[in-house]
C-alpha positions as CSV (number, residue, x, y, z in Angstrom):
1,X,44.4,54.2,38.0
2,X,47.0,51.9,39.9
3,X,50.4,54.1,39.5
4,X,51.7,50.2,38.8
5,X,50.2,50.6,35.4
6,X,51.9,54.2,35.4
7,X,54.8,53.1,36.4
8,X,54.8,49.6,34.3
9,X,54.9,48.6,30.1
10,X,52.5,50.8,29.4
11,X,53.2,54.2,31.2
12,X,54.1,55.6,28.5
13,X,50.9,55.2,26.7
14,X,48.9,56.6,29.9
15,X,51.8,59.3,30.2
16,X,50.8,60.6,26.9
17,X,47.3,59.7,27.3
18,X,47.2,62.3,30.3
19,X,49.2,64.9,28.5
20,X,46.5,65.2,25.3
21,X,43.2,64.4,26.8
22,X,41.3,67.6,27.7
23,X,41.6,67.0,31.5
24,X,45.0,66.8,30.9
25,X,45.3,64.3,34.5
26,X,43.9,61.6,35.7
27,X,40.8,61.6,37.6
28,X,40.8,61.3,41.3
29,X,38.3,59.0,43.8
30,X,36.7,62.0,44.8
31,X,35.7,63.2,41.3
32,X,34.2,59.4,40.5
33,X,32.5,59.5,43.8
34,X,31.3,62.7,42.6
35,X,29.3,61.0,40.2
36,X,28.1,57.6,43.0
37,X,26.8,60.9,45.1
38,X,24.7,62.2,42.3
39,X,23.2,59.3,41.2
40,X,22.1,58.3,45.1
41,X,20.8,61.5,45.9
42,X,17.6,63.0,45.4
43,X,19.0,64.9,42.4
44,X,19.3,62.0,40.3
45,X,16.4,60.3,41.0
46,X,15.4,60.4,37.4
47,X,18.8,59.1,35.9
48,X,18.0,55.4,35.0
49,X,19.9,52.7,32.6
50,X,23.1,55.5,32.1
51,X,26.4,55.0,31.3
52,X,28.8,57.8,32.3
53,X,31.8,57.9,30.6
54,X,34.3,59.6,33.5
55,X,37.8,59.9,31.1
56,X,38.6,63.7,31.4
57,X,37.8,63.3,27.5
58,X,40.5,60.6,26.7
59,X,37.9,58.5,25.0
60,X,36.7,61.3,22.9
61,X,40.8,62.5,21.8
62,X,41.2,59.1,21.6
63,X,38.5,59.1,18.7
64,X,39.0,62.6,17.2
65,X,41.5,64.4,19.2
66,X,45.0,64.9,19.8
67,X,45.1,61.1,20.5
68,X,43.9,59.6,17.5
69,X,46.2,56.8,15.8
């Protein structure tokens, strides 16, 4: 995430999103690249038509967690 949206009218919303997700951070380019390496490599040669939600779990405490409105 751009630390101008950290930083801007919303930081406070991503500030707490961080805080209450599981993860409890943002991810990093390495961790999502994490994911691009799998899904070139042999290993996931068998992954087709996925989508992978890479959130630390905000999405999910967004829906039923510590984040729900």
């Amino acid at each position: 995430m751009a630390l101008d949206e950290f930083k801007g009218v919303r930081g406070d919303f991503y500030k707490n999103m961080f805080k209450n997700c599981p993860a409890g951070r943002p991810g990093t380019a390495d961790e999502i690249a994490n994911i691009a390496e799998l899904l070139m490599s042999d290993r996931g040669s068998f992954i087709t038509g996925s989508t992978f939600l890479a959130d630390g779990g905000a999405t999910a405490a967004y829906y039923y967690g510590d984040l729900k409105n």
